[in-house]
C-alpha positions as CSV (number, residue, x, y, z in Angstrom):
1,X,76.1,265.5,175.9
2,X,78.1,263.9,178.5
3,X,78.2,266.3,181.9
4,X,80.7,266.4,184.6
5,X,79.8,266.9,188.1
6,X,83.1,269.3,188.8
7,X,84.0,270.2,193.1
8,X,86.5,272.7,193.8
9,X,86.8,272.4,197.5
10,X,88.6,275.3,199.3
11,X,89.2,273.9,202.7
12,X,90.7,275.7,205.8
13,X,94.2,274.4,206.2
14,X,95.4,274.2,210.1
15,X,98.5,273.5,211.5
16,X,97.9,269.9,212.6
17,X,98.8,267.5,209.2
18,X,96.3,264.6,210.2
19,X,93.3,267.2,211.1
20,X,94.1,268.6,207.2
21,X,94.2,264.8,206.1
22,X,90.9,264.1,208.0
23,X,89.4,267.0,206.9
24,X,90.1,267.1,202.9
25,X,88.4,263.4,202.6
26,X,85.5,264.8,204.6
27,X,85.4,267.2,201.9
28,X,85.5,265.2,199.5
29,X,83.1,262.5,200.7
30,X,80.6,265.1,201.1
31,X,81.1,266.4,197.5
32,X,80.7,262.8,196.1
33,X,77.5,262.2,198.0
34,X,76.3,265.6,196.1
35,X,76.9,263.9,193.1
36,X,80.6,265.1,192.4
37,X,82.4,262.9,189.9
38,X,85.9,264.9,189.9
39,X,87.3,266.9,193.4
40,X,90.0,269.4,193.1
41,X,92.0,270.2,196.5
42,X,93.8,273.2,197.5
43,X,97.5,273.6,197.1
44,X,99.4,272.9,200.2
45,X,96.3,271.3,201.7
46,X,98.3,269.3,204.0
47,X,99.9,272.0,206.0
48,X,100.2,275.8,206.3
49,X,102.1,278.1,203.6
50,X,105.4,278.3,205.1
51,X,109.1,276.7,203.9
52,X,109.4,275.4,207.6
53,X,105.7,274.1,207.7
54,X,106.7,272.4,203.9
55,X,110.1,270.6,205.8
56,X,107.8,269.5,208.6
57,X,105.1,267.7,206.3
58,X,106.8,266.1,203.4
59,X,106.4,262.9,202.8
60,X,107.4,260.2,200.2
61,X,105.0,259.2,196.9
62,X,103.1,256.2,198.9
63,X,102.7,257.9,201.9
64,X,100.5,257.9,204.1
65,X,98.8,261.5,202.6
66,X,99.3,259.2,199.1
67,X,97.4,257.0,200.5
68,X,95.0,258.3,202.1
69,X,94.6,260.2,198.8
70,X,94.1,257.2,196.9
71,X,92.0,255.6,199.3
72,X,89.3,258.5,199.0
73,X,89.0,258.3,195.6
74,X,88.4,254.5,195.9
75,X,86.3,254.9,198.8
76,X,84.1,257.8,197.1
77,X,84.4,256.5,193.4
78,X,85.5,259.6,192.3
79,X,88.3,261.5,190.4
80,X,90.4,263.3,192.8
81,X,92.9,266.1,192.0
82,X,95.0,265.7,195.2
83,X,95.4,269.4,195.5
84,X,99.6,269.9,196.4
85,X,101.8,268.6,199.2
86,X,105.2,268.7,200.3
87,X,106.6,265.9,198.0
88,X,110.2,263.9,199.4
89,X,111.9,263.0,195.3
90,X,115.5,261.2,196.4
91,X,117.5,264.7,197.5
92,X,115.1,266.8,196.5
93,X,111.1,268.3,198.1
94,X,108.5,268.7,195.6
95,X,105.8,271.0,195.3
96,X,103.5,268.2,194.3
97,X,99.9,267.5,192.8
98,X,98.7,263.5,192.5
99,X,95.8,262.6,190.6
100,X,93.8,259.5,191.5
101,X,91.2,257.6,189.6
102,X,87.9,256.1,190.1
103,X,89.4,253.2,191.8
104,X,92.4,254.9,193.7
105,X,95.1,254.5,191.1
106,X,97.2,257.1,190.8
107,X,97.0,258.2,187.3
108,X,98.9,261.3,186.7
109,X,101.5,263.4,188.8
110,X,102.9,266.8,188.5
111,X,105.4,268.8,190.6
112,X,105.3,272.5,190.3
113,X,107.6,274.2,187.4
114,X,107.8,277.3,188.1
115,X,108.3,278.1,192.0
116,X,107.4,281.1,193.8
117,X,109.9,283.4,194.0
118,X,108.6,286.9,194.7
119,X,109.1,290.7,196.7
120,X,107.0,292.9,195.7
121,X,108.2,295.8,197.6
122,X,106.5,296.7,200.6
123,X,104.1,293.7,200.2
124,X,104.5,290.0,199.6
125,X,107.8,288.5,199.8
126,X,108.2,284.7,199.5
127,X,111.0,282.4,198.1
128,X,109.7,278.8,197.3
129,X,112.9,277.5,195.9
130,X,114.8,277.7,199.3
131,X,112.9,274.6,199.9
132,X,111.5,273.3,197.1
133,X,112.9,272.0,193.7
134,X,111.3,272.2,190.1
135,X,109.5,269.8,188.5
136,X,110.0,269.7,184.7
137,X,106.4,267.9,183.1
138,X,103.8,269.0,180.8
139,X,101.0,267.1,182.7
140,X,97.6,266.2,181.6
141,X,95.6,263.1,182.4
142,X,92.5,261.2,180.8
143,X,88.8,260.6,182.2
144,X,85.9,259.3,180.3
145,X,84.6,262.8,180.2
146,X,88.1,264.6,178.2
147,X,91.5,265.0,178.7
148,X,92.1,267.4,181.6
149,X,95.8,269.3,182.3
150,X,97.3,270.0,185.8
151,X,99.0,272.9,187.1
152,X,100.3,274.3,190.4
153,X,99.6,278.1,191.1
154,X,102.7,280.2,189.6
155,X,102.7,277.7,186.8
156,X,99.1,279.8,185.8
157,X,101.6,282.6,184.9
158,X,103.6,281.3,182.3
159,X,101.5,280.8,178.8
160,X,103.2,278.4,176.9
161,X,102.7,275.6,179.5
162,X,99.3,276.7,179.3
163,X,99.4,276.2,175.7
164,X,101.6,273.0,175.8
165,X,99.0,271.2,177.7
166,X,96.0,272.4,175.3
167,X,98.3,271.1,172.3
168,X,97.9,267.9,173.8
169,X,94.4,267.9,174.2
170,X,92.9,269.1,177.6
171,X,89.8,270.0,177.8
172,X,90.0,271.8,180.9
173,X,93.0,273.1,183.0
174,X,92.9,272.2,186.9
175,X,95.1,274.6,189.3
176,X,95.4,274.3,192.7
177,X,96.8,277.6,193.7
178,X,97.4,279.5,196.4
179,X,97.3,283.4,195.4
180,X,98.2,286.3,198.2
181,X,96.2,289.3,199.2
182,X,99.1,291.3,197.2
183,X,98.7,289.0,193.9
184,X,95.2,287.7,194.5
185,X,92.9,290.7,194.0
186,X,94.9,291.9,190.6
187,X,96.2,288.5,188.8
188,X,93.5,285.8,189.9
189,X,90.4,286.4,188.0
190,X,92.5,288.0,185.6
191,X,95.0,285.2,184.9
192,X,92.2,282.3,184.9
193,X,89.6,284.1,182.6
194,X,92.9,284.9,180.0
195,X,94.0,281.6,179.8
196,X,90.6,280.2,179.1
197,X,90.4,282.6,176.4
198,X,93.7,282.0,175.1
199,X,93.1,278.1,175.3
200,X,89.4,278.2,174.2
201,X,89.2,275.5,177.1
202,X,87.9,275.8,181.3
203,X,90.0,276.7,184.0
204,X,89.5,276.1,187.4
205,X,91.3,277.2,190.3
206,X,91.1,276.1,193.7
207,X,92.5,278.0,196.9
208,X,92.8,277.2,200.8
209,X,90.4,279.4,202.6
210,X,91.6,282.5,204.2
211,X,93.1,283.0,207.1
212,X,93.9,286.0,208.3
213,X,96.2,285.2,210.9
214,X,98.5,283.2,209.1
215,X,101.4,284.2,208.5
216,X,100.5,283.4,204.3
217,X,97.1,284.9,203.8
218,X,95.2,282.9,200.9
219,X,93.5,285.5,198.5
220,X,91.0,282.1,198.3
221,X,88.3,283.2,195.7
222,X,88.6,279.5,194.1
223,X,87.3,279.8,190.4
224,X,86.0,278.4,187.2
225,X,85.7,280.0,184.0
226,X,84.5,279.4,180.9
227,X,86.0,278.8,177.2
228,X,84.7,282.1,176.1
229,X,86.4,283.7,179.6
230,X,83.0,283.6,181.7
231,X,83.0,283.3,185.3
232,X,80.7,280.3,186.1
233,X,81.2,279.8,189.6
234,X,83.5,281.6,192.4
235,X,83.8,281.6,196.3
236,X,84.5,284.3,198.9
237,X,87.2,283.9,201.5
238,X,85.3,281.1,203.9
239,X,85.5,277.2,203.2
240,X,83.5,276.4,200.1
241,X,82.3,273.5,198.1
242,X,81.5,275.1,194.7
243,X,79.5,272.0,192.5
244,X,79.3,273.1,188.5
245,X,78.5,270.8,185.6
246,X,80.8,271.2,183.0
247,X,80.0,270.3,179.8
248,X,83.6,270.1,177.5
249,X,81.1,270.5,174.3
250,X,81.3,274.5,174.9
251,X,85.1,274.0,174.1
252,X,84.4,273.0,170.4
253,X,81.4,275.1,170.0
254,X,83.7,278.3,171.0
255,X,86.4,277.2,168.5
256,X,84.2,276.7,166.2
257,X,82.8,280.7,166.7
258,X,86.5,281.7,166.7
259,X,88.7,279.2,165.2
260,X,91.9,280.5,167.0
261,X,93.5,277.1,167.8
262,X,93.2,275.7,163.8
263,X,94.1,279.0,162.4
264,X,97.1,279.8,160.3
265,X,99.4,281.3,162.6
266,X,101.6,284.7,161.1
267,X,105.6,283.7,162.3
268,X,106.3,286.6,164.0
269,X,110.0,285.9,164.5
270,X,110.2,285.4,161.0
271,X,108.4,288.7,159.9
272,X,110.6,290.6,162.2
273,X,113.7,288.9,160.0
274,X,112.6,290.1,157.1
275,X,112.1,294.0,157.8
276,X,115.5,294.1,159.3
């Protein structure tokens, strides 16, 4: 049985890019010396939730939040889910996750797909796509403990990625997200404990801590559930280091229980077609 030491790390996120900086490889260091071998950071660790904040704080892939990135991994010997930053792609800004290995080598990137673009009326209104641009990659990475798929918050909503990246073998799906206190007490637990159901596979979300006077509240409440749909670990609204040991062989014992994934599917679509 081969463990993995898993850290969601939900950090408070100021205003000041280099204090965030300073303070997410704090984090992690202090996770690694618990005996963390993979760190997951919040989205939009770098700087507060805002499209002006997102303008202020982008930077370029080998940047200095790249490489300071890389260089805690290296420096830490650990896997390290970069959480999201503001991400400068020729034209464009990304809303972007890195992935670093072991050694600091980046080994797998995803920009968000599916942006945030919401008004709920009388409650949460936020367009991410005046500043930011879609990404268009199924992403998933390998470790020497299983194949692990990244998303970025909103992406959580939308199934068949979900299922795209379970097709091609994760083990686990890794969300940085950053839920509101409209969304956040309805859709989290509910969204993360579905698609490990759906996926027969571990999610695990992780959230900036709240703060109430921003002007983006984080619902926070970072997460990890189960293949069956358990809650195994969760956090409040304050900073947290949550430490679980995940063991991937739960995946194939629950699709083994319920063999969703290797059953014969019914076409539905092609039902439908024939009772017309």
């Amino acid at each position: 049985m081969l463990l993995m030491k898993l850290a969601l790390l939900q950090m408070a996120v100021g205003e000041q890019k280099q204090e965030n900086l300073h303070h997410a490889w704090n984090m992690v260091k202090d996770a690694a010396q618990q005996g963390a071998q993979l760190a997951v950071l919040p989205e939009m660790f770098l700087c507060p939730y805002e499209n002006e904040s997102f303008v202020r704080s982008a930077e370029e892939a080998g940047g200095t939040a790249w490489q300071t990135l890389s260089r805690t991994a290296a420096e830490n010997h650990i896997w390290l889910v970069g959480g999201s930053f503001p991400e400068k792609g020729g034209e464009h800004l990304y809303n972007t996750c890195f992935v670093f290995d072991p050694r600091g080598r980046q080994a797998a990137r995803h920009r968000k797909m599916h942006l945030f673009d919401i008004d709920v009326e009388g409650r949460q209104s936020f367009r991410e796509s005046d500043t930011f641009s879609a990404g268009n990659d199924v992403t998933v990475f390998d470790t020497e403990f299983g194949r692990i798929g990244v998303c970025i918050c909103f992406d959580l909503r939308f199934p068949e990625l979900a299922g795209l990246m379970t097709q091609r073998g994760a083990q686990m799906l890794v969300v940085p997200a950053a839920f509101n206190m409209t969304t956040g007490p309805v859709h989290w637990e509910l969204l993360f404990r579905q698609r490990a159901v759906d996926n027969q596979l571990f999610t695990a979300g992780v959230a900036p801590a709240r703060d109430e006077a921003a002007s983006y509240v984080s619902y926070a409440n970072s997460i990890l559930c189960s293949p069956w749909g358990t809650v195994l670990a969760r956090a409040g609204s304050d900073e947290a280091c949550l430490l679980y040991d995940v063991d991937f062989s739960q995946n194939d014992a629950v699709r083994h229980q319920l063999p969703l994934l290797s059953a014969k599917r019914t076409d539905i679509y092609e039902l439908c077609e024939k009772c017309k």
